[in-house]
VONUMI-127207 format. One line per 4 residues: their letters; for each residue x, y, z of N, C-alpha, C. Coordinates in Angstrom, 2 decimals. Atoms other than C-alpha are relative to their C-alpha. Layout:
% VONUMI-127207
a	X,Y,Z,X,Y,Z,X,Y,Z; ...
END
This chain:
% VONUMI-127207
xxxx	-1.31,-0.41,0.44,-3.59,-32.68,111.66,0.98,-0.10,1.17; -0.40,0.00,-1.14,-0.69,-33.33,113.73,1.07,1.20,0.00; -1.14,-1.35,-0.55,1.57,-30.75,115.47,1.63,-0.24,-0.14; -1.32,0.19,0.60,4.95,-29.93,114.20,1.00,0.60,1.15
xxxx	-0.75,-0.82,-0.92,5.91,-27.48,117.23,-0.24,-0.13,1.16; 0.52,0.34,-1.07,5.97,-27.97,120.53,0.74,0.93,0.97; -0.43,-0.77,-1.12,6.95,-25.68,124.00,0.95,-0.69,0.71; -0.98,0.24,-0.72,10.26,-26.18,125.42,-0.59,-0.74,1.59
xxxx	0.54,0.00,-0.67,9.67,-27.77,128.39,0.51,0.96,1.28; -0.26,-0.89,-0.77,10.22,-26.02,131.84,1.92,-0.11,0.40; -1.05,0.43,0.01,13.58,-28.24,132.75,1.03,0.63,-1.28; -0.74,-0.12,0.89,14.86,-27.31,129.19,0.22,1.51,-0.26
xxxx	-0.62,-1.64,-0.21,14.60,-23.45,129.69,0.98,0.38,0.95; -0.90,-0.66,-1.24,16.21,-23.43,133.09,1.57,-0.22,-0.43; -1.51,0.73,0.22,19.40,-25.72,131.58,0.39,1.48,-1.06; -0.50,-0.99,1.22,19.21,-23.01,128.43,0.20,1.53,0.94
xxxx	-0.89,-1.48,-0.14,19.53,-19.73,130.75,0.91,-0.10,0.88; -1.22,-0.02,-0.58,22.12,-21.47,132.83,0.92,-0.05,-0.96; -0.67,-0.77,1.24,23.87,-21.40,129.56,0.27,1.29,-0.28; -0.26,-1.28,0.34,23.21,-18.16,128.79,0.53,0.52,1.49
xxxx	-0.93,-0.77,-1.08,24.66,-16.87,132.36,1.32,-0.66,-0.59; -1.76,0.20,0.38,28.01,-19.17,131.41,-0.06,0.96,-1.34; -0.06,-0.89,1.66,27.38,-17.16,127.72,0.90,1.08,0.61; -0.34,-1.20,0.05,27.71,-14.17,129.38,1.33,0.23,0.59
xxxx	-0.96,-0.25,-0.87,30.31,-14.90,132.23,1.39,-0.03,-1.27; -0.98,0.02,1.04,32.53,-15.90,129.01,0.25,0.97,-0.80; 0.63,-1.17,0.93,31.49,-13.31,126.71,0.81,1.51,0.79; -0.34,-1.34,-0.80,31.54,-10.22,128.90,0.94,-0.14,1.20
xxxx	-0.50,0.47,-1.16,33.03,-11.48,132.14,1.89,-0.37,-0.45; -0.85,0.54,0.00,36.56,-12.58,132.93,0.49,-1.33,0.60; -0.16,1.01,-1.00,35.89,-15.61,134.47,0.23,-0.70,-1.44; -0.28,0.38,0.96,35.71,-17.52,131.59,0.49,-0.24,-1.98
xxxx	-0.38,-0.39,1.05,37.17,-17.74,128.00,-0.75,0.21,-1.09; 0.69,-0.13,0.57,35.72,-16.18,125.23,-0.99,-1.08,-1.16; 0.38,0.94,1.20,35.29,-19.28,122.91,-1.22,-0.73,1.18; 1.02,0.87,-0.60,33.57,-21.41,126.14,-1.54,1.00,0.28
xxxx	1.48,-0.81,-0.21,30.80,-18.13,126.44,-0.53,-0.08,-1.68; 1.07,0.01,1.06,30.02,-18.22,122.47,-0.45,-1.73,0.08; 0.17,1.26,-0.20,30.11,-22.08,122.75,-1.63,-0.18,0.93; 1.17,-0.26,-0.80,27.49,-21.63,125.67,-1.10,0.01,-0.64
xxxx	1.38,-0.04,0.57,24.99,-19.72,123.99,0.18,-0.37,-1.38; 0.24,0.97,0.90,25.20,-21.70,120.76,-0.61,-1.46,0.59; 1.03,1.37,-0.48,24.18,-24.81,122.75,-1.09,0.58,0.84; 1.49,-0.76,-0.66,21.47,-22.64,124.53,-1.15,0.00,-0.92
xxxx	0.76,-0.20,1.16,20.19,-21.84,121.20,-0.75,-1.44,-0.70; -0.28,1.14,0.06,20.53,-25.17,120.24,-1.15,-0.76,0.74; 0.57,0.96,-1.07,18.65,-26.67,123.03,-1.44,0.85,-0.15; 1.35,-0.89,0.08,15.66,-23.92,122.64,-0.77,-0.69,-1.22
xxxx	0.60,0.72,1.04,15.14,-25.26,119.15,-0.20,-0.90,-0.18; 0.44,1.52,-0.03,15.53,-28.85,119.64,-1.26,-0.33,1.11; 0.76,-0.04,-1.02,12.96,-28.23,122.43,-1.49,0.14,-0.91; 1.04,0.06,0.58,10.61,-26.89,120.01,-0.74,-0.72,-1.47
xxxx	0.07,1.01,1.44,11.06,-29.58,117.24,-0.56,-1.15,0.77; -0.16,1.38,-0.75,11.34,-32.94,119.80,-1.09,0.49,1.01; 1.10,-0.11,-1.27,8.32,-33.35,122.42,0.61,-0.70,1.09; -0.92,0.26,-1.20,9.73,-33.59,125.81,0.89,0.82,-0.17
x	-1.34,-0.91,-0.38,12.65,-31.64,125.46,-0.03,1.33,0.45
END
């Protein structure tokens, strides 16, 4: 049977919680604007799941 799910790889977590720090700096922070921190972690999210659909990612 073949496998449908696969483990993010290591590269694709580090890119997803440098996301989530811009998430937050946007989000909570005043460095950046609120739309570019939800933007952030939507492509964080994004990238977690295409990680565990696509092999390699």
């Amino acid at each position: 049977m073949n496998r449908t799910n696969f483990a993010p790889t290591a590269r694709t977590i580090i890119v997803a919680l440098v996301l989530m720090v811009v998430g937050l700096l946007g989000t909570y922070g005043a460095v950046l604007p609120n739309q570019v921190g939800v933007l952030a972690f939507a492509g964080a999210i994004a990238l977690l799941l295409l990680g565990m659909v696509v092999r390699g990612i």
